[in-house]
TIVEX-589985 format. One record per residue (C-alpha): x, y, z; residue number from 0. Coordinates in nm, 4 decimals. Example, Ala and Ser with C-alpha at 12.3 -4.5 7.8 and 13.67 -1.06 7.14 Angstrom:
% residues 2
+----------+----------+----------+-----+
!        X !        Y !        Z ! num !
+----------+----------+----------+-----+
!   1.2300 !  -0.4500 !   0.7800 !   0 !
!   1.3670 !  -0.1060 !   0.7140 !   1 !
+----------+----------+----------+-----+
END
This chain:
% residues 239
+----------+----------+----------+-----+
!        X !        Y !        Z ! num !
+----------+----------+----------+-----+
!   0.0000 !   0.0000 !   0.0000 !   0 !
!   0.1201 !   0.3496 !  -0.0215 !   1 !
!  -0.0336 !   0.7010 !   0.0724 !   2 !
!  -0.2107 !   0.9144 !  -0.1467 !   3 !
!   0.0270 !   1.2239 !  -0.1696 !   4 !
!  -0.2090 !   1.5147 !  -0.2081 !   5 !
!  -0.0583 !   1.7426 !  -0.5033 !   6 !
!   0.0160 !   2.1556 !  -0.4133 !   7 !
!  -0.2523 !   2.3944 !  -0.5263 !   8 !
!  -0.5601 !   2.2843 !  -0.7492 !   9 !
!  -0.6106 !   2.0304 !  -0.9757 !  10 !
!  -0.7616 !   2.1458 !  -1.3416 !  11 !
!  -1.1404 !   1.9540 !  -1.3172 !  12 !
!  -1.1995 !   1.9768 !  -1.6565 !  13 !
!  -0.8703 !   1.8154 !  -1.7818 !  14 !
!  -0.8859 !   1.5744 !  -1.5039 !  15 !
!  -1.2420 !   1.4623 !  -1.6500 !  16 !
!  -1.1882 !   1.5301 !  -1.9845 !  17 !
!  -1.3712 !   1.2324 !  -2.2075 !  18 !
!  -1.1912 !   1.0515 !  -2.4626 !  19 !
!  -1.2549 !   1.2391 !  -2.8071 !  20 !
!  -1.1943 !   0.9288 !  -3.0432 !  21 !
!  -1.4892 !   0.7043 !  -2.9383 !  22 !
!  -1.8075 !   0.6951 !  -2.7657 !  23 !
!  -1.7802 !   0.7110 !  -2.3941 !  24 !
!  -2.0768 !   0.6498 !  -2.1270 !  25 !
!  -1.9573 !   0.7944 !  -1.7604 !  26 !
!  -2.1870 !   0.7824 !  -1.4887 !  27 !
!  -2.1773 !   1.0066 !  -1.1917 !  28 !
!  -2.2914 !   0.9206 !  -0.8578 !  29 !
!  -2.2717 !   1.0047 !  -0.4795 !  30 !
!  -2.2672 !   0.7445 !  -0.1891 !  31 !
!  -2.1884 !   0.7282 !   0.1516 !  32 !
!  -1.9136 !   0.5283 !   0.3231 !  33 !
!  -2.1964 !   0.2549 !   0.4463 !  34 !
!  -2.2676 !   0.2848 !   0.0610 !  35 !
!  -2.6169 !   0.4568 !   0.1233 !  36 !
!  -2.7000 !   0.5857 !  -0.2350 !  37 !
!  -2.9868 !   0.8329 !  -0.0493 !  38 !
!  -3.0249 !   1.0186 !   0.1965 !  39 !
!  -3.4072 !   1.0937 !   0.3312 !  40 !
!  -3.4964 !   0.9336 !  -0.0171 !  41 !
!  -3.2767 !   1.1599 !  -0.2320 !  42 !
!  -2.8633 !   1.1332 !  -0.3338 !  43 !
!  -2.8714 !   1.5167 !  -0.2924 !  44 !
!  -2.8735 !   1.4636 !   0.0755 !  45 !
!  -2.4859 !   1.2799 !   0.0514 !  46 !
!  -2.3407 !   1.5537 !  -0.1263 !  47 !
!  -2.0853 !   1.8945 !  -0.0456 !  48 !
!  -2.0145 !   2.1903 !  -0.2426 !  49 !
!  -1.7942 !   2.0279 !  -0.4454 !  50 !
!  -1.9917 !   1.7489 !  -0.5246 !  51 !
!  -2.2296 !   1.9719 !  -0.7041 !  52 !
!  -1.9580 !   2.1764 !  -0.8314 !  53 !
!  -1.8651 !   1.8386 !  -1.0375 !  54 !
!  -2.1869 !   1.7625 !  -1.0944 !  55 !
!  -2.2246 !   2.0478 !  -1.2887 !  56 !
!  -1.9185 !   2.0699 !  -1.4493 !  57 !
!  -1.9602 !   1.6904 !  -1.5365 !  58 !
!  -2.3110 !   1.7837 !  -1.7128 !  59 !
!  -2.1085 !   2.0803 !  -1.9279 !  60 !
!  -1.8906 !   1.7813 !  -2.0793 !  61 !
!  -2.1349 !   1.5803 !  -2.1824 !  62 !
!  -2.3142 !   1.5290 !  -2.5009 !  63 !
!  -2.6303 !   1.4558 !  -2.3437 !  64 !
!  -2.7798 !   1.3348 !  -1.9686 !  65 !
!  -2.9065 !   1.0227 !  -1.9078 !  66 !
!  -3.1480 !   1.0096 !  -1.6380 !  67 !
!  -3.4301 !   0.7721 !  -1.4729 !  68 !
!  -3.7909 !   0.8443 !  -1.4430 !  69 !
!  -3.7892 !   0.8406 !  -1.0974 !  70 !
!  -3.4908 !   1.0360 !  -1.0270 !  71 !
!  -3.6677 !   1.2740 !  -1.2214 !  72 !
!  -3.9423 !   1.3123 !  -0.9785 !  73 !
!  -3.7848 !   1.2274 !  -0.6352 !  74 !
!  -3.4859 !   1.4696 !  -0.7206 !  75 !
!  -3.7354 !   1.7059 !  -0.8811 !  76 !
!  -3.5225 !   1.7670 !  -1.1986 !  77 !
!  -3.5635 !   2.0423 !  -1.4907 !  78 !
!  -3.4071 !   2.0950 !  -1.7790 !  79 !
!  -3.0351 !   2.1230 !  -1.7889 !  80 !
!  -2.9570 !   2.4884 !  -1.7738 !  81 !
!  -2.5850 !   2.6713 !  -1.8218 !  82 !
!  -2.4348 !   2.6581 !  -1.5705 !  83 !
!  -2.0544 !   2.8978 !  -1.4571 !  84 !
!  -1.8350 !   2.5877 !  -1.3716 !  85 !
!  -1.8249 !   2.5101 !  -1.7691 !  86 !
!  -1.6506 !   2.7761 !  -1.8454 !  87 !
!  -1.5831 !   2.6322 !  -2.2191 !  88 !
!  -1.5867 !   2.3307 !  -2.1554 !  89 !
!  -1.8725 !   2.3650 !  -2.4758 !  90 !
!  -1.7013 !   2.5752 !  -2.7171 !  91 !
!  -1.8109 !   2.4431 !  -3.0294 !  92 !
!  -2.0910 !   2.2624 !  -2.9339 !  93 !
!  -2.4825 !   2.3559 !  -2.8300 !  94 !
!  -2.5104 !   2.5151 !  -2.4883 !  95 !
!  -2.6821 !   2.2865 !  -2.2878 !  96 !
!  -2.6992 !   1.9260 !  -2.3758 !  97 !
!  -3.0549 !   1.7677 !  -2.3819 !  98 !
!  -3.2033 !   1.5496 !  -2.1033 !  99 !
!  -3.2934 !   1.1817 !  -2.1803 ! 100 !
!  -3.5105 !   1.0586 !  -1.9716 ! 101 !
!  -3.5802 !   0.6648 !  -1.8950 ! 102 !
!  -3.9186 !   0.5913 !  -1.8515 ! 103 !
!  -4.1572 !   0.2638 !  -1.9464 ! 104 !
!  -4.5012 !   0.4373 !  -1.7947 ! 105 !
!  -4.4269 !   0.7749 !  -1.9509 ! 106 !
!  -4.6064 !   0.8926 !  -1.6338 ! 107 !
!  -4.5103 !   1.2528 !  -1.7212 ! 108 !
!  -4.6112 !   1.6286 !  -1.6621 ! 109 !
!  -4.5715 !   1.7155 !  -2.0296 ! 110 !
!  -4.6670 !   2.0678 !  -1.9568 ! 111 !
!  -4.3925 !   2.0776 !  -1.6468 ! 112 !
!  -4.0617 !   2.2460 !  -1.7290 ! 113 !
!  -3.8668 !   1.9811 !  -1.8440 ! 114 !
!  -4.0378 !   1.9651 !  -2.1427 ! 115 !
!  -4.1592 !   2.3414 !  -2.2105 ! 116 !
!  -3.9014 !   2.5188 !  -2.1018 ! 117 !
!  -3.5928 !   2.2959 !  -2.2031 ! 118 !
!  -3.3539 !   2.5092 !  -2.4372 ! 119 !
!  -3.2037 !   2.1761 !  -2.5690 ! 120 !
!  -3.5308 !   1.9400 !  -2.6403 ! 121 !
!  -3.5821 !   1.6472 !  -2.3865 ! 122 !
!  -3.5572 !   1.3084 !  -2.5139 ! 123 !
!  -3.7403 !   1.0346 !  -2.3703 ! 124 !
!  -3.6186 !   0.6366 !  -2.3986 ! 125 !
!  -3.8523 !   0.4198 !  -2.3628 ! 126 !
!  -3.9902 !  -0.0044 !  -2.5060 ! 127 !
!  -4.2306 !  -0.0193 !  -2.7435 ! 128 !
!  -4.4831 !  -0.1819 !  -2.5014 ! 129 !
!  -4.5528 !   0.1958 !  -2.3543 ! 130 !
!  -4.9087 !   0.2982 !  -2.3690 ! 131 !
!  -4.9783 !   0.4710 !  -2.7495 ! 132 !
!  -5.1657 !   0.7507 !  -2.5762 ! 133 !
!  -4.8818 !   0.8547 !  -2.3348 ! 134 !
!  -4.6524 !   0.7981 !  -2.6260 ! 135 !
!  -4.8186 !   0.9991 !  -2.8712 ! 136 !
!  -4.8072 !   1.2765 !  -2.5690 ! 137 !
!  -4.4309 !   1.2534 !  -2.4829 ! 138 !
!  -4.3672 !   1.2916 !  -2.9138 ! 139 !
!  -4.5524 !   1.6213 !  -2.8800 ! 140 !
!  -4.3738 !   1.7590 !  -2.6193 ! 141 !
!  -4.0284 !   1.5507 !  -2.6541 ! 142 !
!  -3.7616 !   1.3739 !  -2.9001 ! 143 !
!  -3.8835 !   0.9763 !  -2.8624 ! 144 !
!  -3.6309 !   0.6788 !  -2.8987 ! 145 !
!  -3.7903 !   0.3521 !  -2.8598 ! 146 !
!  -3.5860 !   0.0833 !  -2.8225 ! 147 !
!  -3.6787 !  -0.3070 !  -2.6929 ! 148 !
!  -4.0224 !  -0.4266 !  -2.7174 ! 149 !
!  -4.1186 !  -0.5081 !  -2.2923 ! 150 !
!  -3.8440 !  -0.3162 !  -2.1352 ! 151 !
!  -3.5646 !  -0.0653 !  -2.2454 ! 152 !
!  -3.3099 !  -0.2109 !  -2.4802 ! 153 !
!  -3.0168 !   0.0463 !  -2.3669 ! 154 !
!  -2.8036 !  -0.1301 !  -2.6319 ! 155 !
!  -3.0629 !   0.0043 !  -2.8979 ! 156 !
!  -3.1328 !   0.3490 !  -2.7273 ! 157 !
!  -2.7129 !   0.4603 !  -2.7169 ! 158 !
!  -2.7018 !   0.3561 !  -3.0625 ! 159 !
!  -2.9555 !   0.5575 !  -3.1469 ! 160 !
!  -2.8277 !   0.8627 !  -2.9051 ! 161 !
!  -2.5038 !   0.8493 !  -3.0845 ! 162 !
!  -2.6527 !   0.8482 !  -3.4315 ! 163 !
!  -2.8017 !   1.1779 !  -3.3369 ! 164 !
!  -2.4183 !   1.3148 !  -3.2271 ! 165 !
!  -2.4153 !   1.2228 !  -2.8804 ! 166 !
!  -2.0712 !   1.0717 !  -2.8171 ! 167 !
!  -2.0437 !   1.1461 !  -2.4986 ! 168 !
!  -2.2643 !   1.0257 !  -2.2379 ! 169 !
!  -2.3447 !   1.0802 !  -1.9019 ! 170 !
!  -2.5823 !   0.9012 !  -1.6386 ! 171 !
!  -2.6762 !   1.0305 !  -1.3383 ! 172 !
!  -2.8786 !   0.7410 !  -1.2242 ! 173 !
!  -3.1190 !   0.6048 !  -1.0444 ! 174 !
!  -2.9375 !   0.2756 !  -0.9414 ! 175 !
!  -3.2116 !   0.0898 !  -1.1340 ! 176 !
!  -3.0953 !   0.2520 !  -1.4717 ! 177 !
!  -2.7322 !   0.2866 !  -1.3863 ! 178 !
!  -2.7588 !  -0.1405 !  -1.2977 ! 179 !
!  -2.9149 !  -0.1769 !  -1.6556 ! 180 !
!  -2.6484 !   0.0129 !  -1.8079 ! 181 !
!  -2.3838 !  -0.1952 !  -1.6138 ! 182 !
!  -2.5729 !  -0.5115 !  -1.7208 ! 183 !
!  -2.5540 !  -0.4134 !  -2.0533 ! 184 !
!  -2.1750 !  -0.3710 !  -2.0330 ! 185 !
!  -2.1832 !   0.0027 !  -2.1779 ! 186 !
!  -2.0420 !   0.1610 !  -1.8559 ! 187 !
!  -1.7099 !   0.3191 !  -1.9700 ! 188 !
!  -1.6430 !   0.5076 !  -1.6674 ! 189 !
!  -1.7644 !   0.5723 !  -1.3096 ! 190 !
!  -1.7276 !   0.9269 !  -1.1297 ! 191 !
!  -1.8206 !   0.8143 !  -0.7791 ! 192 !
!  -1.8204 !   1.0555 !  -0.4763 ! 193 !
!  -1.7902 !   0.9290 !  -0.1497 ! 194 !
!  -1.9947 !   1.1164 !   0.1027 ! 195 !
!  -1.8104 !   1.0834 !   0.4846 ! 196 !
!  -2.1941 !   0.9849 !   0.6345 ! 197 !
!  -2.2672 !   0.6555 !   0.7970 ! 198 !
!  -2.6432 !   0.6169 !   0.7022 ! 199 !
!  -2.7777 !   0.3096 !   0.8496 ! 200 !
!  -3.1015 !   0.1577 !   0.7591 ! 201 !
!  -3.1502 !  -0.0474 !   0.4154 ! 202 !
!  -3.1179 !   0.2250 !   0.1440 ! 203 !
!  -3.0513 !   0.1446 !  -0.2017 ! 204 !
!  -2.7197 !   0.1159 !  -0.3403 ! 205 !
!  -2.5781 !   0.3114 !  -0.6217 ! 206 !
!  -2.6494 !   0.0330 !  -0.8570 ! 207 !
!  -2.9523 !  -0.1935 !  -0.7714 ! 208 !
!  -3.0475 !  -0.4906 !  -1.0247 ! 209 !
!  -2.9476 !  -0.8540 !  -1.0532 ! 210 !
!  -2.5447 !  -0.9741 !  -1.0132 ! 211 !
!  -2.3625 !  -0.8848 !  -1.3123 ! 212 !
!  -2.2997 !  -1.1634 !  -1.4919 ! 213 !
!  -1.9387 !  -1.0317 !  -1.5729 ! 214 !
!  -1.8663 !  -0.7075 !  -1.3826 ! 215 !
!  -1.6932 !  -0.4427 !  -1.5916 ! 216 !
!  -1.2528 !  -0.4272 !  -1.5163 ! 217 !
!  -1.1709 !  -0.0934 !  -1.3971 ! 218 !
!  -0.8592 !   0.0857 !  -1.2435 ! 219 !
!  -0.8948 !   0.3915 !  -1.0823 ! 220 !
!  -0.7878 !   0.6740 !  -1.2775 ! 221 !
!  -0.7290 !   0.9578 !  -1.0129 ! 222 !
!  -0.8764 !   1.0143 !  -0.6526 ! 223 !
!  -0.9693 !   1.3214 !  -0.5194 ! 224 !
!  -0.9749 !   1.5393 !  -0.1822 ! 225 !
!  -1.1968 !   1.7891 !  -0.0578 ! 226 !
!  -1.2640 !   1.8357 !   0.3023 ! 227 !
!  -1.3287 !   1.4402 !   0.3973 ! 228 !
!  -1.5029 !   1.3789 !   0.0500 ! 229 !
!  -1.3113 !   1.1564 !  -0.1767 ! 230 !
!  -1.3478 !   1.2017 !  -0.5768 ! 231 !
!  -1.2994 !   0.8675 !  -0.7499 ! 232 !
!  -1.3008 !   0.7767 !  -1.1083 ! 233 !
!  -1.2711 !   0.4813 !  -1.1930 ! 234 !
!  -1.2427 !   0.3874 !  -1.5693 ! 235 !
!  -1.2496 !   0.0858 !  -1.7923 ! 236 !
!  -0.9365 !  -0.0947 !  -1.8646 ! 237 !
!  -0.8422 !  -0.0407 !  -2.2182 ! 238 !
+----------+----------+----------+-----+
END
């Protein structure tokens, strides 16, 4: 074992998370504490510092587009993405915000909430082809529609179809549920994962919650962060 030396002065955040630019690349970012609570009172939010959101933002401004659960929609009561200072230009070159896309097999949606009416980049919502026709024809009014899979999301199908449309670089923010079907589907290229100094107790999810992984991605931790008693870990696939 050794010690992690901490380095003088700042460390550059958007170099250090800088996405490869010669292939497609699917990072997720979460927060969990050091029982590995994903939640706290029923929301990540709760686990987090300034810093953490500092990254989450900046994390956002260098992707392509967000992918995001239904129900982390809701519980974490999200908008649309919006500009936000930490990018500084971090987008130069490409649109200003990227879209959400939102996971969802009920399309139990506000369609006339914010995320879709006031979303400068247009909301895109994945979902099977088993969703209800009425709810679907709804979300194509008010949203970009991918369907992939016929019963349940084919995620395969739906980052295909993401990076047909110029997304190369992907974030997910969760909820565990989506973030285990993404792991499932062996997509995950990286994992931004900040660990919150809270002992939580109780039975809360996990940052990933679905069945064992049949074979569970290889990664090697690219760099660890410090700030206050928050670690910053990234871990990314093995090339």
């Amino acid at each position: 074992m050794r010690a992690l030396t901490p380095e003088p002065g700042d460390v550059d955040l958007a170099e250090r998370y800088a996405c490869p630019s010669d292939r497609v690349w699917l990072r997720a970012q979460m927060v969990a504490g050091l029982d590995g609570a994903a939640q706290r009172d029923g929301r990540s939010g709760g686990l987090g510092n300034a810093a953490d959101r500092h990254l989450f933002q900046l994390t956002r401004g260098l992707a392509d587009v967000v992918i995001v659960g239904a129900s982390t929609v809701r519980v974490e009561g999200y908008g649309p993405v919006e500009p936000a200072e930490e990018w500084g230009d971090v987008r130069a070159g490409r649109p200003p915000v990227p879209p959400l896309a939102v996971v969802s097999r009920s399309l139990d949606f506000d369609f006339d909430a914010p995320l879709f009416t006031e979303a400068e980049a247009r909301t895109i919502v994945l979902t099977p082809a088993s969703a209800d026709p009425a709810r679907l024809a709804a979300a194509r009014e008010r949203a970009d529609v991918i369907v992939a899979g016929t019963d349940s999301l084919d995620f395969t199908a739906a980052v295909e179809q993401l990076v047909a449309r110029g997304h190369r670089r992907l974030l997910c923010e969760g909820g565990p549920t989506v973030l285990g079907q993404v792991v499932a589907a062996g997509l995950l290229d990286e994992l931004c994962l900040t660990l919150s100094p809270l002992l939580i107790g109780g039975a809360p999810t996990r940052i990933l919650d679905g069945p064992p992984v049949p074979v569970p991605p290889d990664l090697t931790l690219a760099h660890a962060l410090r700030e206050d008693d928050y670690l910053f870990l990234r871990y990314a696939r093995k090339q």
